[in-house]
C-alpha positions as CSV (number, residue, x, y, z in Angstrom):
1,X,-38.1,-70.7,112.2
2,X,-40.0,-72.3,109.3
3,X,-37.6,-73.3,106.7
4,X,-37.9,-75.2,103.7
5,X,-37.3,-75.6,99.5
6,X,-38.4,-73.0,97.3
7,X,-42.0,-73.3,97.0
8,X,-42.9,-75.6,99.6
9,X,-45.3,-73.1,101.6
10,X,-43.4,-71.1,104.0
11,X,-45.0,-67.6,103.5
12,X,-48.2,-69.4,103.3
13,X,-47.8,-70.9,106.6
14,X,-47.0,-67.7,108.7
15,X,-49.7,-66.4,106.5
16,X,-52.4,-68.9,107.8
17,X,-51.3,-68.8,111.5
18,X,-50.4,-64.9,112.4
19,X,-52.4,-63.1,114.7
20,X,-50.9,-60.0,113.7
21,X,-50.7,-58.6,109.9
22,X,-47.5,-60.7,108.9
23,X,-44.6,-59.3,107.8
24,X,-43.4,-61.0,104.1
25,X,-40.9,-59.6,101.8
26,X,-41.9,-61.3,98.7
27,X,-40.8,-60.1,95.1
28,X,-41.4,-61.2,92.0
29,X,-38.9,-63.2,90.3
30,X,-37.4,-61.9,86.9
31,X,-35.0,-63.0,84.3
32,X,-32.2,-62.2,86.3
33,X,-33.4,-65.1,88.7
34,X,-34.0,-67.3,86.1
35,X,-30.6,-69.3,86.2
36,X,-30.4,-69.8,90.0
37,X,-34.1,-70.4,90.5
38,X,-35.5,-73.8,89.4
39,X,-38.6,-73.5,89.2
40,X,-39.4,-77.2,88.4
41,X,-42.8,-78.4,89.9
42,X,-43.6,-75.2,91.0
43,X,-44.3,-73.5,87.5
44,X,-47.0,-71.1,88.5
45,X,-44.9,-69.3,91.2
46,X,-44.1,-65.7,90.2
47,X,-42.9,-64.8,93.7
48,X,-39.9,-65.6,96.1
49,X,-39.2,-64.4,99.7
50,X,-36.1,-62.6,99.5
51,X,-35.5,-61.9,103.4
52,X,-38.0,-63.4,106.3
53,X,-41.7,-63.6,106.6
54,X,-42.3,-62.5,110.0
55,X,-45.5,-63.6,112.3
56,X,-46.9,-64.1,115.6
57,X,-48.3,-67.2,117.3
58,X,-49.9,-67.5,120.9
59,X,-50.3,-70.6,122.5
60,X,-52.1,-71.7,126.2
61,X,-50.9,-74.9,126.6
62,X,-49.6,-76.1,128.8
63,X,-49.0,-72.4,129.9
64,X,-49.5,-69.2,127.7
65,X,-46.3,-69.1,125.7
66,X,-45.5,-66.6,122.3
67,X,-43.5,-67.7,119.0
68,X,-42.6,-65.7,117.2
69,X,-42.2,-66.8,114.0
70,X,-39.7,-66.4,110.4
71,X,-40.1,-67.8,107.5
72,X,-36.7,-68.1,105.5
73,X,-36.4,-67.9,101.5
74,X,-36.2,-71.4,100.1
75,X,-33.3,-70.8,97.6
76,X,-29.9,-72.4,99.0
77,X,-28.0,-68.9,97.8
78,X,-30.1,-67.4,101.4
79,X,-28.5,-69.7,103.7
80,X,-25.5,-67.7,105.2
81,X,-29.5,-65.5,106.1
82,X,-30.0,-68.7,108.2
83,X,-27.6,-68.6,110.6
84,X,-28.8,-64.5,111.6
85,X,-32.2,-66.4,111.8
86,X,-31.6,-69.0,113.9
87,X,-29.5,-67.2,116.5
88,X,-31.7,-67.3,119.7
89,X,-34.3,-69.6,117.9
90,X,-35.9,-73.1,120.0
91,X,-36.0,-74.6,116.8
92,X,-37.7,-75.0,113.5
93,X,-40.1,-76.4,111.2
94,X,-39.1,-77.7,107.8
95,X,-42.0,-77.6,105.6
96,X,-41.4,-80.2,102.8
97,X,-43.4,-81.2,99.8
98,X,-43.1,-84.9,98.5
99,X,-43.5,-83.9,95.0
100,X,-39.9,-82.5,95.5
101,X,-38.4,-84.0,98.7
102,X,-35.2,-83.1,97.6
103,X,-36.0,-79.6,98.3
104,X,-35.9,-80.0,101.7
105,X,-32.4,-81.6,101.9
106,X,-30.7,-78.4,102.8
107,X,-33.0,-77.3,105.3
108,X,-32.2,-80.7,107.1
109,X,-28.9,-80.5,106.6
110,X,-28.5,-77.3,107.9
111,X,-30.7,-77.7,111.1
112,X,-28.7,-80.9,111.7
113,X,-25.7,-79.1,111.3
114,X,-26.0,-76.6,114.2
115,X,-27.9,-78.7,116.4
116,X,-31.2,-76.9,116.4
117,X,-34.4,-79.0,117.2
118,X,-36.8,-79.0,114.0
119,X,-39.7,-81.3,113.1
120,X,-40.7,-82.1,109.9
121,X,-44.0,-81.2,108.6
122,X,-45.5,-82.5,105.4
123,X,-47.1,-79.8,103.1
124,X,-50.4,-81.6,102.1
125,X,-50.7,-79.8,98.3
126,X,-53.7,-80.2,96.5
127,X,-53.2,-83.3,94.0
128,X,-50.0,-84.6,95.5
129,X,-49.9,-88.6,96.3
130,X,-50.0,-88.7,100.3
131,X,-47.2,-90.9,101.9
132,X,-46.8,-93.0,105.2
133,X,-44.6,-91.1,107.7
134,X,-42.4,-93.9,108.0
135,X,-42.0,-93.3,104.0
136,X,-41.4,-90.0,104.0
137,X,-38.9,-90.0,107.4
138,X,-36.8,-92.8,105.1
139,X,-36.8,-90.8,101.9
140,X,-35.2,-87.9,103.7
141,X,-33.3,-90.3,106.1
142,X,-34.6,-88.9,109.4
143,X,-34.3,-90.3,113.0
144,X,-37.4,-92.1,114.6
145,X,-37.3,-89.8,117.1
146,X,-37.9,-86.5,115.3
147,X,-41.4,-86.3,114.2
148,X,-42.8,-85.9,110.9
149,X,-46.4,-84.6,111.0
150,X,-48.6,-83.7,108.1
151,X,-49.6,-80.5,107.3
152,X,-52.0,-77.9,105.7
153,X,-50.2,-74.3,105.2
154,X,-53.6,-72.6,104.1
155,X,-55.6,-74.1,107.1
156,X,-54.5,-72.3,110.7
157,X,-56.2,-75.2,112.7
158,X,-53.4,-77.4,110.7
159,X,-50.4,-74.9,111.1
160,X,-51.5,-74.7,115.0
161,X,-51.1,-78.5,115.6
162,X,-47.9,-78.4,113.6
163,X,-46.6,-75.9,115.9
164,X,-48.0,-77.8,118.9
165,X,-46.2,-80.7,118.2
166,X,-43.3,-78.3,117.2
167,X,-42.7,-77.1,121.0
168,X,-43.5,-80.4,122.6
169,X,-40.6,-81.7,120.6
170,X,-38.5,-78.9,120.9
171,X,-39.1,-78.8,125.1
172,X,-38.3,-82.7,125.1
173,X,-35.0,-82.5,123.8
174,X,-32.2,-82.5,125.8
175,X,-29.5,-79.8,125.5
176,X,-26.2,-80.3,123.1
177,X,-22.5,-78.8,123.4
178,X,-23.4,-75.7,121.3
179,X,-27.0,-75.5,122.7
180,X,-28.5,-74.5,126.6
181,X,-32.2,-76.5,127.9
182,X,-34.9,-74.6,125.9
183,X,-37.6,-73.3,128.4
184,X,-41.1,-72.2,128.0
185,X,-40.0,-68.9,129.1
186,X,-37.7,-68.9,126.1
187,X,-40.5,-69.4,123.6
């Protein structure tokens, strides 16, 4: 999964990585969105994904492995879409932006919640101050152990090494209650 804020990137991420002709369902927001979609610090946006972005990714390391890859909507009102989402999922991305951190709290929250493994990666947007890791993983109160990598959604080398770093993290982490040992032949 590649979750997130509103805004942060998501449907430009599966965008930049896909090897097949993504599947989005963007519309365009209207009035009728206006009072549940704050669209502070992201002004210029006249879209939203109101469903899944849908993508493919193929990796060879350490052995050829597939992931398959959904992009949820970034509004909080989509969350109950999460959990349909996340059933049979390794884990997660959250894209976050740090010119609206705060956007990414329910993303965390949620992946926290169920116990699904999820990295953070750091939407580098043009003009936006770049922060130490260590400062970022403290502003949104993360674990040492869960990594928090930087990120370019437009650039596919960048989205690759996110999702690199993605499966090593996912594959290292040992199983919970509510959760069997991820595989490579589950991804």
């Amino acid at each position: 999964m590649i979750a997130g804020g509103f805004g942060v990137g998501k449907t430009t991420l599966v965008r930049a990585v896909s090897e097949i002709e993504p599947l989005t369902t963007e519309e365009y927001l209207t009035q009728a969105s206006a009072p549940t979609d704050n669209l502070h610090g992201v002004e210029a946006k006249d879209t939203t994904t109101v469903a899944f972005d849908f993508g493919r990714f193929s990796l060879d390391v350490p052995l050829p492995l597939e992931l398959f890859l959904f992009g949820t909507p970034g509004q909080d009102r989509f969350v109950d879409l999460w959990y349909d989402l996340s059933h049979g999922a390794i884990g997660a991305v959250v894209l976050a932006d740090t010119r609206r951190l705060e956007a990414s709290f329910t993303a965390i929250s949620f992946f926290e919640r169920i116990e699904l493994p999820f990295i953070v990666a750091v939407n580098q947007f043009d003009g936006a101050h770049r922060y130490p890791n260590a400062d970022i993983r403290d502003a949104l109160n993360l674990p040492e152990h869960l990594p928090v990598v930087p990120c370019d959604a437009r650039a596919a080398t960048s989205v690759a090494g996110v999702l690199l770093a993605f499966v090593d993290h996912a594959l290292s982490q040992p199983p919970t209650p509510t959760t069997r040992p991820i595989t490579l032949q589950d991804a």
